[in-house]
C-alpha positions as CSV (number, residue, x, y, z in Angstrom):
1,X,0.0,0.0,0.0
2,X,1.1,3.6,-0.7
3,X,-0.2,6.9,0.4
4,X,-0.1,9.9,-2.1
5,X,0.7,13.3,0.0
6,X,0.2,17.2,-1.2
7,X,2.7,19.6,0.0
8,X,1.4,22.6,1.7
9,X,3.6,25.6,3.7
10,X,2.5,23.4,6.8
11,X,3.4,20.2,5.7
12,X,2.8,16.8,4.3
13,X,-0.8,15.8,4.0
14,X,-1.5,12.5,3.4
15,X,-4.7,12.2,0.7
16,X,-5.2,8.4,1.6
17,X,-6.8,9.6,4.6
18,X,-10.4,10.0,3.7
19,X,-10.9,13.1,6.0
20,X,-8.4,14.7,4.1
21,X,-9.6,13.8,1.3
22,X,-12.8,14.8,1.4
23,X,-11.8,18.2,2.8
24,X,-9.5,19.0,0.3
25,X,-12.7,18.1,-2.3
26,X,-15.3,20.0,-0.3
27,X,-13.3,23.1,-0.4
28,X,-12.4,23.0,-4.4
29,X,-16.4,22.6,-4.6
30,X,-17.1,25.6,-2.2
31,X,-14.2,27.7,-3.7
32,X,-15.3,27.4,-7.3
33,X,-19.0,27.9,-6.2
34,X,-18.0,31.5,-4.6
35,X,-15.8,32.4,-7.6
36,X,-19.4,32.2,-9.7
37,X,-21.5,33.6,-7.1
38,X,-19.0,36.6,-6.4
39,X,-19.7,40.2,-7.7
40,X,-17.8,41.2,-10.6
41,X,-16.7,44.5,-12.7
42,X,-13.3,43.5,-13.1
43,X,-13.0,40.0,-12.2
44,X,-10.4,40.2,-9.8
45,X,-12.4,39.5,-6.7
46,X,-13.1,36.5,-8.3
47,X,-9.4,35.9,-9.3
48,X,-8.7,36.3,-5.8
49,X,-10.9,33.3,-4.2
50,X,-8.4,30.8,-3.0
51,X,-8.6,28.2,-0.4
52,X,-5.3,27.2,2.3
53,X,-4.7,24.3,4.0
54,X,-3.9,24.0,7.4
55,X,-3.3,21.4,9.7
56,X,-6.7,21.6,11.8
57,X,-8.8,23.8,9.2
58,X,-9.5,24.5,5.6
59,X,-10.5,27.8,4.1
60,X,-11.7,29.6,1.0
61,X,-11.0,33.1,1.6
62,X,-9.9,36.4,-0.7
63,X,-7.4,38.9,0.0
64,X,-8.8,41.7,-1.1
65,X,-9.8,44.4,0.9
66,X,-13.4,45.3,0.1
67,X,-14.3,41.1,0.0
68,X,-15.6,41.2,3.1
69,X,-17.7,44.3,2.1
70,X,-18.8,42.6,-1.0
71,X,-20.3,40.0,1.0
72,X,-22.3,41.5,3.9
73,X,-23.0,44.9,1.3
74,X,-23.5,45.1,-2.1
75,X,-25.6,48.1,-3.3
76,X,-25.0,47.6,-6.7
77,X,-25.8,43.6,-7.3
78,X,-27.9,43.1,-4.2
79,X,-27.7,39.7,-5.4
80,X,-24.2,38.7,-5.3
81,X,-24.5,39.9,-1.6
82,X,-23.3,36.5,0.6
83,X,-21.4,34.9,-2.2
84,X,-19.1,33.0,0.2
85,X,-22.4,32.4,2.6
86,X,-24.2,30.6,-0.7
87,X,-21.5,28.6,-1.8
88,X,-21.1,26.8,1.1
89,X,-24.9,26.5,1.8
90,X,-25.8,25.5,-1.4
91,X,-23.0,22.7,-1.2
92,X,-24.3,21.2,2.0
93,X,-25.7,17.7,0.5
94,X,-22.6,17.4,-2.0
95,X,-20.3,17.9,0.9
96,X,-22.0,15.1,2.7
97,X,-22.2,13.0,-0.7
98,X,-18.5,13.8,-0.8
99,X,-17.5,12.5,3.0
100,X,-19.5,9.7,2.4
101,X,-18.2,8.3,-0.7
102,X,-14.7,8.8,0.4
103,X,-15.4,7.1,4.0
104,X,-17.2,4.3,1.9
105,X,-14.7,4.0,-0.4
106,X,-11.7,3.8,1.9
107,X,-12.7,-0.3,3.4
């Protein structure tokens, strides 16, 4: 048996676990779902939408500044308001599908 590991700034992380797996799955999923769901007039808060793994937690973020405004406030597209929020609600069931199937398939 062999395990097949991503490098990360934190470390090894070992994607034969199916935890790990299934994490690093679930936040591609939720992290492209926000990039289509964000506000755009240039494109680059979308450009920005990344996720990072960490040792204990995984996260899609953005680094630019008005992001966070873009979420909560959004005067101009009141419907790209929550963008992060929606991704990751809307990707409830195929989260679960995901864990599942990787839990299932790792007997």
């Amino acid at each position: 048996m062999f395990s097949i590991n991503i490098k990360t700034n934190f470390g090894d992380i070992n994607l034969e676990n199916p935890i790990n797996k299934s994490l690093i799955q679930a936040t591609q999923l939720v992290q492209g779902k926000a990039k289509v769901n964000a506000p755009f007039m240039t494109g680059q808060l979308r450009q920005s939408i990344t996720s990072e793994i960490h040792t204990n937690y995984w996260i899609v973020w953005s680094n630019k500044v008005y992001a966070r405004r873009r979420e909560f406030e959004n005067k101009k597209n009141p419907d790209r308001k929550f963008y992060m929020y929606r991704a990751l609600k809307s990707s409830k069931t195929e989260i679960k599908q995901i864990f599942l199937e990787n839990l299932r398939n790792s007997k």
